[in-house]
C-alpha positions in Angstrom: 0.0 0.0 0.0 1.4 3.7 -0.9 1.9 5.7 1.6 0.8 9.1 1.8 3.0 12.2 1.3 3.2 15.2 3.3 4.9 18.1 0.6 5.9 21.0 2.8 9.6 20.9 3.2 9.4 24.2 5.9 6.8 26.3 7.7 6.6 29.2 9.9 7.3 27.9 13.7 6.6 29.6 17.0 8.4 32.3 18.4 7.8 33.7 21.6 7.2 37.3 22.1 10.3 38.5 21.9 11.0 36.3 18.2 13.4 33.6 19.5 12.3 30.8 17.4 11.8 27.6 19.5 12.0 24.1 18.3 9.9 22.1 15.9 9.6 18.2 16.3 8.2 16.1 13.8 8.7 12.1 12.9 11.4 13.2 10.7 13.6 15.1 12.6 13.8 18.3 14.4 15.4 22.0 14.1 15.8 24.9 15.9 17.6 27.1 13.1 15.6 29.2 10.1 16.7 27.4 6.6 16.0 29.8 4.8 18.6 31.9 6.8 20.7 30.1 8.7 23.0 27.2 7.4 22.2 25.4 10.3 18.9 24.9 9.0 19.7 22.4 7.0 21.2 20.3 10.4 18.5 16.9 11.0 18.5 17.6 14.7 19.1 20.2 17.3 21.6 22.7 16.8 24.3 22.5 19.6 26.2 25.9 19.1 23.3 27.6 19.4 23.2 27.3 23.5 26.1 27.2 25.9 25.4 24.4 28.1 27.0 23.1 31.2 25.3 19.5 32.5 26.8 17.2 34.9 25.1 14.1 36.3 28.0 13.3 38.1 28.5 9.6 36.5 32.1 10.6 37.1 34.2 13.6 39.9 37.6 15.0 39.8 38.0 17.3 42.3 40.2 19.5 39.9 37.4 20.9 38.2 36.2 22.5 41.1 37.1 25.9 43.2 36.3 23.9 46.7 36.2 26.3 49.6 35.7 24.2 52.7 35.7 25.0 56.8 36.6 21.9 59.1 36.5 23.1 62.4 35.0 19.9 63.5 36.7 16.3 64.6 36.6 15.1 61.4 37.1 16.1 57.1 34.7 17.5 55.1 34.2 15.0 52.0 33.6 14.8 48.2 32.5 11.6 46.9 30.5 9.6 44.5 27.9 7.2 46.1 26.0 4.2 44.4 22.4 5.2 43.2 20.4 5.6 40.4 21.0 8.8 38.2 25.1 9.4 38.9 25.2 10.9 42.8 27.4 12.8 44.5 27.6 13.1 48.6 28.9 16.1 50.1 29.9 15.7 53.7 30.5 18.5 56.3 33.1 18.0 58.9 31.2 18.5 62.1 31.5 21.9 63.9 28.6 24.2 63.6 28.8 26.4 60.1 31.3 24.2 58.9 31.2 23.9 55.0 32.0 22.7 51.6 31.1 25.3 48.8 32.2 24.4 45.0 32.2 26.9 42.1 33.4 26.0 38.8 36.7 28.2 38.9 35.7 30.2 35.2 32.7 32.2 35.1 31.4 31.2 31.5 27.7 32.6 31.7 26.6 35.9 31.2 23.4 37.8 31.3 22.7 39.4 28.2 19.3 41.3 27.9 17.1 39.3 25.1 19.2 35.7 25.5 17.1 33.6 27.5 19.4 31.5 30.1 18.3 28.8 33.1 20.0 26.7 36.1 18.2 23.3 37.3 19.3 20.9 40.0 17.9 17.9 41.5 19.5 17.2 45.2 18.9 16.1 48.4 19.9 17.0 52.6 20.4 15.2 55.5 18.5 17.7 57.5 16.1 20.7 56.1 16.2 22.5 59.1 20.0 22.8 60.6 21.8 23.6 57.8 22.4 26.4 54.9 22.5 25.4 51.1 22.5 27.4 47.5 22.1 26.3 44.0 22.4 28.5 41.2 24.9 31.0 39.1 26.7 33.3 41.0 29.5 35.4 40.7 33.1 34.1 42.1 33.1 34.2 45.5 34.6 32.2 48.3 31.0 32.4 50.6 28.4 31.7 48.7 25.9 32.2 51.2 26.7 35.7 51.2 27.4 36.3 47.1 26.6 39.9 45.9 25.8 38.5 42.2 23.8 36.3 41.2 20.2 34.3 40.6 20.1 31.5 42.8 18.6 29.3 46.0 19.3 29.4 49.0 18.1 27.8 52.3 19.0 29.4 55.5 19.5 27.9 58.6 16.5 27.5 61.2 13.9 26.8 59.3 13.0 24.4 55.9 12.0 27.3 53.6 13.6 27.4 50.2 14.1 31.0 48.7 15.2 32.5 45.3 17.3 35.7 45.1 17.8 37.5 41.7 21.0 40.0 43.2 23.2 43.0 41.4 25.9 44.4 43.4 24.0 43.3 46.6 21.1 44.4 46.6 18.4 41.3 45.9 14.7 40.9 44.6 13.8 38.0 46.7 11.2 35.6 46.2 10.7 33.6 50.0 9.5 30.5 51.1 8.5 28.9 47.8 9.0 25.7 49.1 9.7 23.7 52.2 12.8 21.3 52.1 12.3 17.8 53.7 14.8 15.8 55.1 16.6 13.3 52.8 13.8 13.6 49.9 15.2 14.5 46.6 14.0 18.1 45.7 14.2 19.6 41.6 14.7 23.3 41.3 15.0 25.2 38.7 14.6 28.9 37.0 14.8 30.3 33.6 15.0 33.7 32.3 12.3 34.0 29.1 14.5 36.7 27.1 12.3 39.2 27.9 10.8 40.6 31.1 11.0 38.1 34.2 13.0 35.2 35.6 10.3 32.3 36.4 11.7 29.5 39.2 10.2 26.1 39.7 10.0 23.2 42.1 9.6 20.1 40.6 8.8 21.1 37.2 5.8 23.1 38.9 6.3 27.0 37.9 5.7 28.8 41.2 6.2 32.6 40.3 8.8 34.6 38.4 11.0 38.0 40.0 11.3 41.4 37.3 14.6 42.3 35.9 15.4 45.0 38.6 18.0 43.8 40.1 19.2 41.2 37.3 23.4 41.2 37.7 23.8 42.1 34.0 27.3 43.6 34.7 29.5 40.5 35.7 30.1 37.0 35.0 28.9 34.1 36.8 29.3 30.8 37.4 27.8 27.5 38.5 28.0 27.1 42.2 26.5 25.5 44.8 27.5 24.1 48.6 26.0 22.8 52.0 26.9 24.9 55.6 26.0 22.8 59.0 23.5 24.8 60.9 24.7 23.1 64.4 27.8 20.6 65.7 26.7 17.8 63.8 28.0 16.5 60.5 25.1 17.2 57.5 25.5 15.5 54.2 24.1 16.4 50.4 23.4 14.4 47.9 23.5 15.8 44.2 22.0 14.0 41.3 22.3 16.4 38.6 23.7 19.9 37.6 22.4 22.0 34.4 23.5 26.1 33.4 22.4 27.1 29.8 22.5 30.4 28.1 21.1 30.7 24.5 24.1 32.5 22.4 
């Protein structure tokens, strides 16, 4: 039996507002490029310099690609390792005074906000305790405490209570968006934000969009970089477990 044919080689796909074209799928293929205008058009699947993209699901660790900024005032060593599980995971271990820490940044800053370029972070992870201790996930400028970065868009728990919050910060001064989301002990938690290339940066917790923060206060004047860390919130030893990290910044 003949099979039908479909003749349209190209059509018109959606754009958003601001008229960055986003992907068609189809049973023959896919593309994110305009052939009648970009050579990359012509590519039978996604074009990959069009984003800069960071992912690490941490099937592997070497310590060397990380700036590592750790406090071991406790009995013991803070610790960096990969643990069995499904997914690739990675267990941070504090050494056991209270506010001891391990903080990793990736020592380049490679992503940088550019007005009109939509970007985004996501993480999956889990703690030992929601309550006594401190954690952030997100990009933020280089800085050896994270917990107290001037740059960045980012989330950040605080110790004392279970309350995740997401801070969009320039030079310090933050547009905060609090308590969207209580942290429970040792249950995996997926965060993530994205910046739609035009006038908000929307933040989610497990794949549910929960609110977005304006542009105010959008560090647009420095470079930043993925980072992330755990800070105990009393003397005893906390741990974090990290399935997956993804930055992504369309060029």
């Amino acid at each position: 039996m003949e099979r039908e044919r479909f003749g349209v080689r190209s059509f018109q796909g959606p754009r958003t507002l601001g008229g960055i074209l986003q992907a068609i799928f189809s049973d023959t293929g896919y593309c994110d490029r305009d052939i009648a205008t970009h050579i990359h058009g012509y590519l039978p699947f996604l074009d990959p310099t069009r984003a800069h993209v960071y992912f690490n699901d941490f099937n592997s660790y070497t310590v060397g690609d990380w700036t590592i900024t750790t406090t071991e005032a406790g009995g013991g060593d803070a610790t960096e390792a990969l643990v069995a599980g499904d997914g690739g995971l990675l267990l941070v271990t504090c050494d056991a005074a209270d506010n001891d820490n391990d903080f990793f940044q990736l020592p380049v800053a490679g992503f940088t906000y550019v007005a009109g370029k939509p970007m985004g972070f996501a993480t999956c992870f889990k703690v030992s305790d929601a309550t006594q201790s401190d954690f952030v996930f997100g990009l933020q400028a280089l800085d050896t405490a994270p917990l107290d970065v001037d740059d960045g868009i980012f989330f950040q728990k605080d110790d004392g209570d279970a309350l995740l919050d997401f801070h969009v910060e320039k030079n310090g001064t933050p547009s905060n968006a609090t308590g969207i989301a209580t942290v429970a002990n040792n249950t995996f938690l997926s965060v993530e934000w994205v910046y739609d290339g035009e006038t908000k940066i929307w933040y989610a917790v497990n794949g549910v969009v929960l609110g977005s923060v304006a542009l105010t206060n959008v560090p647009d004047d420095v470079d930043l970089t993925v980072s992330f860390g755990l800070q105990n919130g009393e003397a005893v030893a906390k741990t974090m477990t990290v399935d997956y990290l993804l930055a992504w910044k369309l060029r």
